[in-house]
PABA-802198 format. One record per residue (C-alpha): residue number from 1; residue in one letter; x, y, z. Coordinates in steps of 0.05 Angstrom, whole numbers, plus 32768, in hexadecimal, padded with zeros to 4 digits. Layout:
# residues N
<node n="NUM" res="A" u="X" v="Y" w="Z"/>
...
//
This chain:
# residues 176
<node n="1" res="X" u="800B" v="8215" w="7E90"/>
<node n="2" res="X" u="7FC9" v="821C" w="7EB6"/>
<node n="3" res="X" u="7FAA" v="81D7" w="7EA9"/>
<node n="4" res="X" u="7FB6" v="8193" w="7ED1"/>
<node n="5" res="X" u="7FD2" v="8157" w="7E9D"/>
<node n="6" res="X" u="7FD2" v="8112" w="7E9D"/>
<node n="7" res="X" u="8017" v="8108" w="7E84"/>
<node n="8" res="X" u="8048" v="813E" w="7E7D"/>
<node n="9" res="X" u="8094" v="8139" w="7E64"/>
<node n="10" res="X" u="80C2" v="8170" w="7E5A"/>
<node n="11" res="X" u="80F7" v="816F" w="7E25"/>
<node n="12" res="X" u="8146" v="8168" w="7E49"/>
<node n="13" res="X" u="8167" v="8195" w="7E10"/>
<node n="14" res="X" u="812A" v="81CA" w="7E04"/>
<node n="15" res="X" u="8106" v="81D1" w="7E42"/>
<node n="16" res="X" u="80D1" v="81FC" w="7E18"/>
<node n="17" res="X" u="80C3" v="81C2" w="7E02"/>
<node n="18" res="X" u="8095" v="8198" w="7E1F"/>
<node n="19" res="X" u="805B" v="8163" w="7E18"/>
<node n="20" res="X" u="8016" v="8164" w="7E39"/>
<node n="21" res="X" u="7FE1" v="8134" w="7E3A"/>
<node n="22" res="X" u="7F95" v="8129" w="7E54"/>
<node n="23" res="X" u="7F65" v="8104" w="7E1A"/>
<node n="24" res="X" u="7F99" v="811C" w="7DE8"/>
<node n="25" res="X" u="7FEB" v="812F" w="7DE5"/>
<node n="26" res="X" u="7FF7" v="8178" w="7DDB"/>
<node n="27" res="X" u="8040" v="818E" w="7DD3"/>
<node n="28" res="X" u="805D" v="81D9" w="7DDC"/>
<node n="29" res="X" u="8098" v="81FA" w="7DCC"/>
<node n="30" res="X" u="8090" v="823A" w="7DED"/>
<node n="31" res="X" u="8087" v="8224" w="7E3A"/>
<node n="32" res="X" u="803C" v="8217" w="7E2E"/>
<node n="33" res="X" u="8027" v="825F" w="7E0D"/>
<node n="34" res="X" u="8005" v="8236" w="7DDC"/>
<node n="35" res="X" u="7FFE" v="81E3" w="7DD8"/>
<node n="36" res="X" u="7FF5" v="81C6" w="7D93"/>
<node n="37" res="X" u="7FD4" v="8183" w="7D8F"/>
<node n="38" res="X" u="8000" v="814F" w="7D7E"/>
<node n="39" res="X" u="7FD3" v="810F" w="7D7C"/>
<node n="40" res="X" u="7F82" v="8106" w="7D76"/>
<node n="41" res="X" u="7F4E" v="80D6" w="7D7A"/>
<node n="42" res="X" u="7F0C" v="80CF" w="7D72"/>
<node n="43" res="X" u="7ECF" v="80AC" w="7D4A"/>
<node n="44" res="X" u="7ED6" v="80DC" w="7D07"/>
<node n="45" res="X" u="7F19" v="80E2" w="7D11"/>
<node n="46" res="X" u="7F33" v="8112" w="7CD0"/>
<node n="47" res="X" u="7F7D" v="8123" w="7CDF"/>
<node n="48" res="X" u="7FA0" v="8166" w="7CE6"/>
<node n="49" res="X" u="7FDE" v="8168" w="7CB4"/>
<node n="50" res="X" u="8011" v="816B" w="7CF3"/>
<node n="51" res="X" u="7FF0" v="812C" w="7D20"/>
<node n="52" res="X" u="7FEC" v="80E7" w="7D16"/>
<node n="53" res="X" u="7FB1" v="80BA" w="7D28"/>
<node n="54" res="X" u="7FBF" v="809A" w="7D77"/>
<node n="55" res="X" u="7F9D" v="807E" w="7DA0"/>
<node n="56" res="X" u="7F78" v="80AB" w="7DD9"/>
<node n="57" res="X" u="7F7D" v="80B6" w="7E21"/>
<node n="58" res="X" u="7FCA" v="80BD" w="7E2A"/>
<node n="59" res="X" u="7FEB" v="80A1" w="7E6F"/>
<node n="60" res="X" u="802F" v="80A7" w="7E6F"/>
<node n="61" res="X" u="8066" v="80C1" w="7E36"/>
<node n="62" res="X" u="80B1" v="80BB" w="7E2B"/>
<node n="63" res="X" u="80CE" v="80E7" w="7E0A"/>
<node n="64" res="X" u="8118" v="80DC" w="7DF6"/>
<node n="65" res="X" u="8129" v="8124" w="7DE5"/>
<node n="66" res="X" u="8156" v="812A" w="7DB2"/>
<node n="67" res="X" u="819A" v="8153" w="7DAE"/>
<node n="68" res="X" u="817C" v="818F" w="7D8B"/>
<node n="69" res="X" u="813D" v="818C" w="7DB3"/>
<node n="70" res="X" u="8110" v="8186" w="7D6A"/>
<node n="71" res="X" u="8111" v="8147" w="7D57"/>
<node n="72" res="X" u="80FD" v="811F" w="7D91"/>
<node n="73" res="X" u="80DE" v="80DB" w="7D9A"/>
<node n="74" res="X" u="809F" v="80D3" w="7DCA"/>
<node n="75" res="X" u="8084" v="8091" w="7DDF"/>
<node n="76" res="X" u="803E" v="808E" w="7DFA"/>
<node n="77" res="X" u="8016" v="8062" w="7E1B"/>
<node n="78" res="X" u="7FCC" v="8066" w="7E1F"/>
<node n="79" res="X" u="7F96" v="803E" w="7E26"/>
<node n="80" res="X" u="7F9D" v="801A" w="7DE6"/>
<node n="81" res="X" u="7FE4" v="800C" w="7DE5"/>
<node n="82" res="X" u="8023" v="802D" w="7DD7"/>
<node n="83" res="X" u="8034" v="805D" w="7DA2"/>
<node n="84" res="X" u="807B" v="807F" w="7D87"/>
<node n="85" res="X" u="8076" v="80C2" w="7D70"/>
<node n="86" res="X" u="80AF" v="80E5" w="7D49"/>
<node n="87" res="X" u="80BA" v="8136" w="7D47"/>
<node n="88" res="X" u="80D8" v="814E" w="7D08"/>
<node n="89" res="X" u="80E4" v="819F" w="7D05"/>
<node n="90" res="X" u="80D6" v="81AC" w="7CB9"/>
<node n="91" res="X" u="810C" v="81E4" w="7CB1"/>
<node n="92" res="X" u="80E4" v="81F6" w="7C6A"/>
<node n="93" res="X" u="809C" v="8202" w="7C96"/>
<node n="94" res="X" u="80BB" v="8215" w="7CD5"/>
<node n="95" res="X" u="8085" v="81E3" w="7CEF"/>
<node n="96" res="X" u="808D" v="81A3" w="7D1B"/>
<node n="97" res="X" u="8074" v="8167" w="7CFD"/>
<node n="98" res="X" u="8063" v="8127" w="7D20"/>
<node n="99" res="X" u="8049" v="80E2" w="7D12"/>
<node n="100" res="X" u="8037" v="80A3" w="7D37"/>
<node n="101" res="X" u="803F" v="805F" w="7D2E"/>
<node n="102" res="X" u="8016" v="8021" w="7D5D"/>
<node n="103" res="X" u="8049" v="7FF9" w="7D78"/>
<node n="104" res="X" u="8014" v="7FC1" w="7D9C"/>
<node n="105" res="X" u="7FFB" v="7FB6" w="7D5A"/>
<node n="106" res="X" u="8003" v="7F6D" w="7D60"/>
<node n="107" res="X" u="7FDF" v="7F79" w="7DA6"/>
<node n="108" res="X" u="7F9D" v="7F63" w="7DB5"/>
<node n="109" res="X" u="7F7B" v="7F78" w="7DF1"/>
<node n="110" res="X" u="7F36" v="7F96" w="7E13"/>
<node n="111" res="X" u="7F24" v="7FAD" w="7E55"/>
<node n="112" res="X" u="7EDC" v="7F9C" w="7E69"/>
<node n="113" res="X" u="7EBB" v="7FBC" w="7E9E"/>
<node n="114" res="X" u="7E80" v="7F90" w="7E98"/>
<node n="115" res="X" u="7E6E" v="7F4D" w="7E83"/>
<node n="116" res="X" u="7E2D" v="7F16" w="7E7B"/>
<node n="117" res="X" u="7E22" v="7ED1" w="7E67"/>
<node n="118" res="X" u="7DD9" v="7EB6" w="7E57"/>
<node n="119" res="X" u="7DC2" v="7E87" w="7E8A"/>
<node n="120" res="X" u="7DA7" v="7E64" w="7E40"/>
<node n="121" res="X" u="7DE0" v="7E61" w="7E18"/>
<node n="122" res="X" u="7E2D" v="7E60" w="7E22"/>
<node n="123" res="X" u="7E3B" v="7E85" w="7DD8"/>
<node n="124" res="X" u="7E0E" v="7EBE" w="7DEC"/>
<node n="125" res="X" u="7E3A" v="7EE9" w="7E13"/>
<node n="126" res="X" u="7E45" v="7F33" w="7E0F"/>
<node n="127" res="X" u="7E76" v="7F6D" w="7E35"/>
<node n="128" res="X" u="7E7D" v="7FB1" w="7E32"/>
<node n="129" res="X" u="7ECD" v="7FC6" w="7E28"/>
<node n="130" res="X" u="7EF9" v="8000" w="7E34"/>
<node n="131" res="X" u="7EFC" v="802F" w="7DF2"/>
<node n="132" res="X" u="7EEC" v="7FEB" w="7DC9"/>
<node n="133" res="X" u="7EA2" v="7FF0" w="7DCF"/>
<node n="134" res="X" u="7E6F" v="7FB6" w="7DE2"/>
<node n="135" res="X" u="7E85" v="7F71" w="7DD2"/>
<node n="136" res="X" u="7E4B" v="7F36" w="7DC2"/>
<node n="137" res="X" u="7E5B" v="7EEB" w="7DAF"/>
<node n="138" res="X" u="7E22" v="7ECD" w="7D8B"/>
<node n="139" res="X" u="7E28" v="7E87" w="7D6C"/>
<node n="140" res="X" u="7E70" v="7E7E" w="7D82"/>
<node n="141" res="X" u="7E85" v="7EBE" w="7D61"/>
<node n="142" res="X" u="7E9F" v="7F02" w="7D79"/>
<node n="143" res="X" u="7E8B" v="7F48" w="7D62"/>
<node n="144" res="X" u="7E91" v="7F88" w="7D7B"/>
<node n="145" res="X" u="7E56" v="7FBF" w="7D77"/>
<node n="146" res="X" u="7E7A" v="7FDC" w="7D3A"/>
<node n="147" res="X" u="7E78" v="7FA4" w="7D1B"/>
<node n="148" res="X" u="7E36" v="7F8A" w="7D25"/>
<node n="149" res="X" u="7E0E" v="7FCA" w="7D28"/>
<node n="150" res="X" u="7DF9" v="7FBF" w="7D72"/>
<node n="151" res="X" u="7E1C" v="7FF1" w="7D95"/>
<node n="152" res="X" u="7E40" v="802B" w="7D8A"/>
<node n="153" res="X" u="7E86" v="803E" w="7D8F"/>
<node n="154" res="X" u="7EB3" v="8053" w="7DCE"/>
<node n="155" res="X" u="7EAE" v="8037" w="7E10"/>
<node n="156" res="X" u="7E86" v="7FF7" w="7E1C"/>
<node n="157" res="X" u="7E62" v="7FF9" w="7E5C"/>
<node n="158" res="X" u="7E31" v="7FD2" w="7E7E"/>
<node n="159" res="X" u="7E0C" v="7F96" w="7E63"/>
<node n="160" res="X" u="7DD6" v="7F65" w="7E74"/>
<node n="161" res="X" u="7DB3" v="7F2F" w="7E4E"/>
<node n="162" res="X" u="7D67" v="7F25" w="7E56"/>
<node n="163" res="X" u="7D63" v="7EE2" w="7E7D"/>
<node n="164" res="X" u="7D1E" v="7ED1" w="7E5A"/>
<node n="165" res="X" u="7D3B" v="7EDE" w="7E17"/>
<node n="166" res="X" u="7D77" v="7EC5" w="7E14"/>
<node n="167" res="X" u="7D95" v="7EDF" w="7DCC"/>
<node n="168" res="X" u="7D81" v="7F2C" w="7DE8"/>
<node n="169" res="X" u="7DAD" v="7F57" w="7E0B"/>
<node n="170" res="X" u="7DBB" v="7FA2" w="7E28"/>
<node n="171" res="X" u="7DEF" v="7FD1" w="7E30"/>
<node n="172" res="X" u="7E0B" v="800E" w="7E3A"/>
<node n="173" res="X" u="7E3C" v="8036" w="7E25"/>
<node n="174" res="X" u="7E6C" v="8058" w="7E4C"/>
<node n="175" res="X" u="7E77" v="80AA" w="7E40"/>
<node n="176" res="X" u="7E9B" v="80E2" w="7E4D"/>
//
């Protein structure tokens, strides 16, 4: 392998097997000749039949390799939360499959980098948050810019509100 990863786990039974990370996980089964992508995200996200929708921007993975080295079970944790993947060799394809399932679903969390309160009003407030966009409360009520139509998608950023008028704010949004 000729690339620097993020995360990178190595399976105990199949040591040609192993899992590599940056913005997405990759797995390969022939000591990195070729990396299939095992997990995507992004704002049009349209699956490949052999991933599963995660969330992006692995950090760390645990793989608990199983006894045949092809059916192993990969936890990942990422900016969003944590995810368990499964491997299942389809002996009918001769293709890995894999599929993920959220386990901080009952999780709610941001990071902001930013954050303003009108000098005005205590319910206008607004912050710009890690991959969860730019969050404003009007009239004691919270929406992101999804939601609302203010701001896009992705990483909030900075924000300011306009001192002499109150209900207006700024931002920015973060970008790769």
């Amino acid at each position: 392998l000729s690339a620097t990863f993020d995360v990178f786990e190595v399976n105990d039974v199949s040591p040609s097997t192993m899992y590599v990370g940056l913005g997405t996980l990759g797995v390969t089964h022939n000591f990195g000749q070729t990396i299939q992508c095992i997990s995507e995200y992004n704002d049009n996200y349209n699956p490949p039949s052999t991933a599963s929708w995660t969330h992006a921007d692995p950090r760390d993975v645990y793989l608990n390799s199983s006894l045949d080295g092809k059916s192993d079970e990969i936890w990942m944790a990422n900016d969003g939360g944590v995810s368990q993947g499964t491997t299942i060799y389809n002996t009918s394809t001769n293709q890995y499959e894999y599929s993920w399932v959220n386990k901080t679903t009952d999780i709610i969390f941001s990071e902001f980098f930013d954050m303003e309160v009108s000098n005005n009003s205590e319910d206008f407030i607004c912050g710009g948050a890690q991959d969860n966009n730019t969050f404003w409360r009007i009239d004691n009520t919270w929406k992101n810019g999804v939601e609302s139509d203010i701001a896009g998608s992705g990483d909030g950023g900075s924000v300011i509100i306009d001192q002499k008028c109150p209900n207006r704010g700024f931002f920015r949004v973060n970008s790769d």
